[in-house]
N, C-alpha and C positions, 0 to 999 in steps of 0.2 A: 319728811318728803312732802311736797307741796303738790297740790292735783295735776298741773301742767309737768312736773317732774313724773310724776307714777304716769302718765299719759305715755312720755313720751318713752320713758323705761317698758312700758307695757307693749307696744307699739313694735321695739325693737326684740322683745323675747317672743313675740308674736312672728316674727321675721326668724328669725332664728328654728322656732317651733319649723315653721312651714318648710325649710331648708334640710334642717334632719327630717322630717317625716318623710323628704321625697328621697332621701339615702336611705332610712329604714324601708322605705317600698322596693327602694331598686334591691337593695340586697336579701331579702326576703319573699318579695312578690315569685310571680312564677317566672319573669326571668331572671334571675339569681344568676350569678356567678358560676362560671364551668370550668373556663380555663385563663390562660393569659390575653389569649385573642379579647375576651371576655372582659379583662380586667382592664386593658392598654384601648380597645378601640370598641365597647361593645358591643363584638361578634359581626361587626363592619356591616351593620342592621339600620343606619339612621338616616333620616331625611335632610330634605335642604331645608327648612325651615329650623330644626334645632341646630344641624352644623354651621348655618351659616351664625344665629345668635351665641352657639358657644363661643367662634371662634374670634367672634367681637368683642365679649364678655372677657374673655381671654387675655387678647390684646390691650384692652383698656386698661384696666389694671388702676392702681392707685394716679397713676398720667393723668388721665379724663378728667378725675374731679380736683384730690388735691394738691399731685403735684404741677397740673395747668391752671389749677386758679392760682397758685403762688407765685408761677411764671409768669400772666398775667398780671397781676397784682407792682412785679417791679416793672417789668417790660412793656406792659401797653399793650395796647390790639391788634403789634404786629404778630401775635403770635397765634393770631387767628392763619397765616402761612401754614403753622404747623395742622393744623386742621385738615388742613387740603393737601398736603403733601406728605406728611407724615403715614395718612391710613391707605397711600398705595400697596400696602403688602396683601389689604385685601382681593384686588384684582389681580395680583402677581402671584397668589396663593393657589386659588382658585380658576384661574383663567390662566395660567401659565404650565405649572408646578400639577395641580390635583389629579390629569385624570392620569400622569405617566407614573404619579406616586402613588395614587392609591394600586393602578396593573401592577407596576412592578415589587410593588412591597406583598401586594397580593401573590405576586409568582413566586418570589424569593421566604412566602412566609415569615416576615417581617412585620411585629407589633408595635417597633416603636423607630424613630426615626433613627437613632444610631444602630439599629439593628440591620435597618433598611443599606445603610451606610457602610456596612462590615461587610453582610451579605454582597454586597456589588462589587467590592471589591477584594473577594475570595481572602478576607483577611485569618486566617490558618494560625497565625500566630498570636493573633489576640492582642497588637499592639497596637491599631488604629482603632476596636474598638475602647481599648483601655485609656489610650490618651485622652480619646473623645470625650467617653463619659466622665472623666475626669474632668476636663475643660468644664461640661455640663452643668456639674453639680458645682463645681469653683464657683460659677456664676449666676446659679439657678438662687443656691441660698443667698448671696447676698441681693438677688431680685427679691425672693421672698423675704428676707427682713427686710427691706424697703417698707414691702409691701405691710408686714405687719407694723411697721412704725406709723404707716398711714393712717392706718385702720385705730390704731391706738388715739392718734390722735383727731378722729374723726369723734370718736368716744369723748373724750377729754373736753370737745369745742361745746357736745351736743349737750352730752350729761355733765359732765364736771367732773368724770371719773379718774384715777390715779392714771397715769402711763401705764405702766408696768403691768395694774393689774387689767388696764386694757386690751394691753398685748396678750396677756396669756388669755384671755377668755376666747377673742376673737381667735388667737391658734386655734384653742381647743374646740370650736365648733367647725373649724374648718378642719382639722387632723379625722375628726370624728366622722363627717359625711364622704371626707375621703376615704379612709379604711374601709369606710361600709359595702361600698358597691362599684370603685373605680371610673373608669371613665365613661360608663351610662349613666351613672348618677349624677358625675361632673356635667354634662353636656343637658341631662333634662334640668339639674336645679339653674346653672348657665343659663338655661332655656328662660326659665323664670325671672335670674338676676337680668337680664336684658331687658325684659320688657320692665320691670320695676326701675332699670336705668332710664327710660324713656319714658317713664311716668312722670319719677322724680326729676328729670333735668327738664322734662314741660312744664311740670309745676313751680319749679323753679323758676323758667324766663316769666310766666305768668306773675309771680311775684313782682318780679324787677320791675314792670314796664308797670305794674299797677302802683308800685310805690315811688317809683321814677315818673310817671308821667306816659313815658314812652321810651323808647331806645333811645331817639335821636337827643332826649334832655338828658339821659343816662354817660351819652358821651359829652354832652356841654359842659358838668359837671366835672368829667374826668378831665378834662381840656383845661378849666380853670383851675385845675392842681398842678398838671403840665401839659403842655400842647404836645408834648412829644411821645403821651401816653395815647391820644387818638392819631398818630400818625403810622399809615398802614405800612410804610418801611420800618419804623422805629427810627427814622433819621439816620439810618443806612442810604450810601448810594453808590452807584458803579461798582467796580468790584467786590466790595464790602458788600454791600445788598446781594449782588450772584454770591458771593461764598455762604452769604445765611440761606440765601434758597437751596443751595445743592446740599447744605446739611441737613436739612428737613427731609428733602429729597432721599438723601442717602438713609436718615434713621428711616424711614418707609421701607426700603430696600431690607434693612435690617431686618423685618418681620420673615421672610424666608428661609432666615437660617434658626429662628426661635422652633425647636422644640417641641414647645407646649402649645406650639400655634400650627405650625406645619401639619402636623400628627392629624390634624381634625378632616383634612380629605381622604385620607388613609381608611376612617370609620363608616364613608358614607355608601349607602346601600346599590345607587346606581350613580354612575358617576355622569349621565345626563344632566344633571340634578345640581352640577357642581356651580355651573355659573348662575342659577338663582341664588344659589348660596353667597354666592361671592360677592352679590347684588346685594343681598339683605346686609352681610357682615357690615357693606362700607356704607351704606344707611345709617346703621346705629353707632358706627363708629364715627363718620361726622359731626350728626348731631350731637352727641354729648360732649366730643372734645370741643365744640362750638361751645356750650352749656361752660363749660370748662373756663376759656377763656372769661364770658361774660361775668360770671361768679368773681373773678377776679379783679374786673373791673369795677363792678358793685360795692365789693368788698374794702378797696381802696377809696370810695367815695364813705362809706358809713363807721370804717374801722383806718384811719389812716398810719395809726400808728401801732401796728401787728406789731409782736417781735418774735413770734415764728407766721412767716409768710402759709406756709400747709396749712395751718388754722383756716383762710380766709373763707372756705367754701363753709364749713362744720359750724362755723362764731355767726355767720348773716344766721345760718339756721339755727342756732341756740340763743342768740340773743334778740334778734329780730323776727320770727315767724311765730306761729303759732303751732302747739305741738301736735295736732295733724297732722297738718302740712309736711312739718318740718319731719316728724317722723317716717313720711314716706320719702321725702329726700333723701333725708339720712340713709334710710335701705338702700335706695339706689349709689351712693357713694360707694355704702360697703359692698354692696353688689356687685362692682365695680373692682374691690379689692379681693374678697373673698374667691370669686370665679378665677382668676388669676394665681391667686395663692395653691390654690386646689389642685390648676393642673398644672403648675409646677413641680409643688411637694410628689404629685402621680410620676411627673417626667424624672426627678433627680431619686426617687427613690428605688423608681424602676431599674434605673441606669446603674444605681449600684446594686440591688439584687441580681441581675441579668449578669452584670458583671461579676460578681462572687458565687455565681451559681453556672454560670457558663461550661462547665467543664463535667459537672455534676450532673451522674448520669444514675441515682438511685433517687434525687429527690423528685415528691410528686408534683402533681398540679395544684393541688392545697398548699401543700408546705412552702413552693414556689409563693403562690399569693398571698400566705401567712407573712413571708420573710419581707415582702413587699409594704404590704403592711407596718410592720416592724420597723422599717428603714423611712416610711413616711414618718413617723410619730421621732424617729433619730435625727431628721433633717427639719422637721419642727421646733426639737430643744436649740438644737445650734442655731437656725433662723432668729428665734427670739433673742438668742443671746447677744446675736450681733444688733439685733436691733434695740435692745439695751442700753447699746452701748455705741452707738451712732449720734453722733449731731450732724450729721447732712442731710442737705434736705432733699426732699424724696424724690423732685424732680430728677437732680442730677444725680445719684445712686442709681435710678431705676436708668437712665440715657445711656450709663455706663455700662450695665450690665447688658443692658439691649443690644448695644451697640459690638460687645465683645463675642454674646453667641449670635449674631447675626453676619460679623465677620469673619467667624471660626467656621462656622457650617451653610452660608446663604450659597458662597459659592459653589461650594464641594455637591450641597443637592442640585444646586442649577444644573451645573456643567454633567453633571454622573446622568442625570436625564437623557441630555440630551448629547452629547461626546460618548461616541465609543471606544474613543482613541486614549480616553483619561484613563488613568493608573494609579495603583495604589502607595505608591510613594508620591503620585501627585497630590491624591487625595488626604493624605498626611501632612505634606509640604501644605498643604491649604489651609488645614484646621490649626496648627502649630501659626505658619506666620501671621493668620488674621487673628488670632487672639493675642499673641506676642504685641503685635503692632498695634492693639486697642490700647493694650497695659503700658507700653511707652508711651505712647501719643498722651493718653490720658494724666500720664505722671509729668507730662513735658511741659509749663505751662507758655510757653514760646508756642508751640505746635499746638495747643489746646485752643489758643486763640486763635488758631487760622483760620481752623475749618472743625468741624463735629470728627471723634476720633475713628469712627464707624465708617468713614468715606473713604481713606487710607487704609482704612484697615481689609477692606472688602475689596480696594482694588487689590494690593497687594498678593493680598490672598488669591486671586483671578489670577496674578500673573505668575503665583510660586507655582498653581497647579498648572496651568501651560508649561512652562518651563519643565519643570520637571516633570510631566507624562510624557514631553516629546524625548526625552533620554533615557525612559526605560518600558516595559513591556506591560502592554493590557492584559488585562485580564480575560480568560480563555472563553469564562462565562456570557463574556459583554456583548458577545456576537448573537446569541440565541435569545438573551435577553430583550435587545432590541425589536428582534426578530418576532418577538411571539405580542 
């Protein structure tokens, strides 16, 4: 191993180091672990400065860096759109959605967002939570294999490491800082991976423009490969151009029915607090999905002939920078992936412990967050395995899955807010046909081509839950709820 190789291996177990020791603090220090409040939202104790960076750290996910520089990389700078339209979920989170979800998940004593969703709608039977968290985790794991394929091949660009053994390393430091301490540890290390995202994607454009000249020569260059790669439609126009905007538009939207993104106004201490949060989120989620793009474009100029496009961001920094640099980039990439993985693996594992234990009226609060635990490290094996064994590329894996819990639950929390009139077969009819209609849209490639399958999929879903609350009977609860 050659000095700039131990440099940059060095660099990255030093990232790592720092990631577990803030999981070994949370889990150990004197705020430890008490109960599930604890484990899902920590003890609903945190500020707008870490919620707003978890829940950017969150939402970025392997998007940000690799799967938008490889969108980038064939499409051109129109996809600098998704930049801007894409990260509306942070204002829709936080300024829409936060301060009625974090009251009312607080009244209903509600730690996770399908809990929030069962609770409101007096479900007795245990069938809309069960579909739900079913849907959940159908779609969580293959977001999290995305994600670890990302990761794996962010390794592979940087160091020259195998796939595989990529993938599982990267699991296992992320299984690990999950188990330890839950969703405190996720939002303070989150806290960290953000700012190390905005380190790395500053150092990053500082790169470009110094070895480029400037931006403006950066795109003269792309230009003389194809003009249609600096054209800010991509050579869309009239309706074609509207249907790419309202797809961006719609995955933005998408962000309200995620889960692992929602959940994070739920934990916040005062809900004053919500709209700085929601300010900082779409701060770091611009820039870097900007970073994103540009990466792409770079990339296509110095590497023109990828033959996996994901590469493009990890190959500038493994073969062209310096392993500095390049190692602080690279954290932020993973940064980027891991924060995402984490509180996933926390959402899809919870959903089925809650779900297998829901009835169970001798287990404790330990053994609860034991079993929790235990189901992280079970949707870990199957996450890798499908990412094994995936050749898609991470972009559209990750849209797909976005797109499907964003249309299965964006509407169901919207409307439950703020509809008194909604019901629990509407709120079923909503989860069912917006995930149904992602999976055909998706499988259709007629319909794939129209529009993004998240934008059907989320009307739809708006109009089964109309329809069907206006034909049967609210919930007795829903009136007090309001009320208080």
């Amino acid at each position: 191993m050659d000095t700039n190789m131990t440099l940059r291996v060095s660099i990255i177990i030093a990232f790592f180091a720092l990631t577990l020791g803030i999981g070994f603090y949370a889990q150990y220090g004197k705020n430890k672990i008490k109960d599930e409040e604890d484990m899902n939202l920590g003890g609903r104790k945190l500020g707008w400065f870490t919620t707003g960076a978890s829940a950017a750290a969150s939402g970025c996910s392997a998007f940000a860096f690799v799967g938008m520089a490889g969108l980038a990389y064939n499409a051109g700078i129109s996809m600098i759109w998704y930049s801007l339209l894409a990260t509306t979920w942070s204002w829709l989170i936080f300024f829409v959605l936060g301060k009625r979800l974090r009251n009312f998940s607080t009244t209903t004593n509600s730690v996770t967002v399908i809990d929030y969703i069962s609770e409101r709608f007096e479900d007795k039977s245990g069938i809309l939570r069960t579909i739900s968290a079913t849907i959940v985790v159908i779609f969580m794991v293959g977001y999290i294999a995305s994600n670890y394929s990302a990761m794996g091949k962010t390794f592979v660009g940087f160091l020259k490491w195998d796939l595989k053994w990529s993938i599982i390393i990267g699991a296992v430091i992320v299984t690990i800082y999950t188990c330890m301490a839950g969703f405190r540890a996720l939002v303070w290390i989150d806290t960290l991976l953000a700012l190390v995202m905005l380190l790395g994607s500053g150092g990053f454009l500082a790169f470009v423009i110094a070895k480029s000249g400037s931006l403006s020569n950066l795109l003269e260059q792309v230009a003389a490969i194809d003009p249609m790669l600096v054209d800010i439609t991509g050579g869309r126009t009239g309706l074609v151009f509207a249907t790419f905007l309202i797809g961006w538009v719609g995955s933005g939207l998408m962000g309200i029915g995620n889960p692992h993104i929602v959940v994070r106004p739920m934990g916040i201490s005062d809900t004053n607090q919500l709209k700085a949060a929601g300010i900082w989120s779409f701060i770091i989620n611009v820039w870097v999905m900007y970073m994103g793009v540009f990466s792409g474009l770079a990339a296509r100029i110095w590497f023109p002939n990828l033959a996996d496009v994901d590469l493009a961001y990890s190959v500038i920094v493994g073969e062209i920078m310096g392993p500095l640099l390049g190692g602080i980039i690279i954290a932020g990439i993973l940064s980027a992936t891991m924060s995402t993985v984490a509180a996933q693996l926390l959402v899809a594992a919870t959903e089925i412990s809650r779900n297998v234990l829901k009835k169970s009226q001798t287990a404790t609060e330990k053994q609860r967050i034991n079993f929790t635990r235990i189901c992280v490290v079970i949707v870990t094996i199957i996450g890798c395995w499908f990412a094994f064994n995936s050749s898609q590329i991470v972009f559209w894996m990750i849209l797909f899955a976005w797109g499907g819990l964003g249309s299965a639950f964006g509407p169901v929390i919207l409307l439950s807010l703020y509809w008194k009139r909604m019901t629990w077969a509407g709120a079923l009819a909503g989860v069912l046909v917006g995930a149904i209609t992602v999976v055909i849209w998706n499988q259709t490639p007629a319909l794939k081509a129209m529009v993004y399958e998240g934008v059907p999929g989320m009307v739809l879903s708006t109009l089964a839950i109309y329809v069907v609350s206006m034909v049967s009977v609210p919930p007795k609860s829903a009136q007090k709820l309001f009320e208080k």
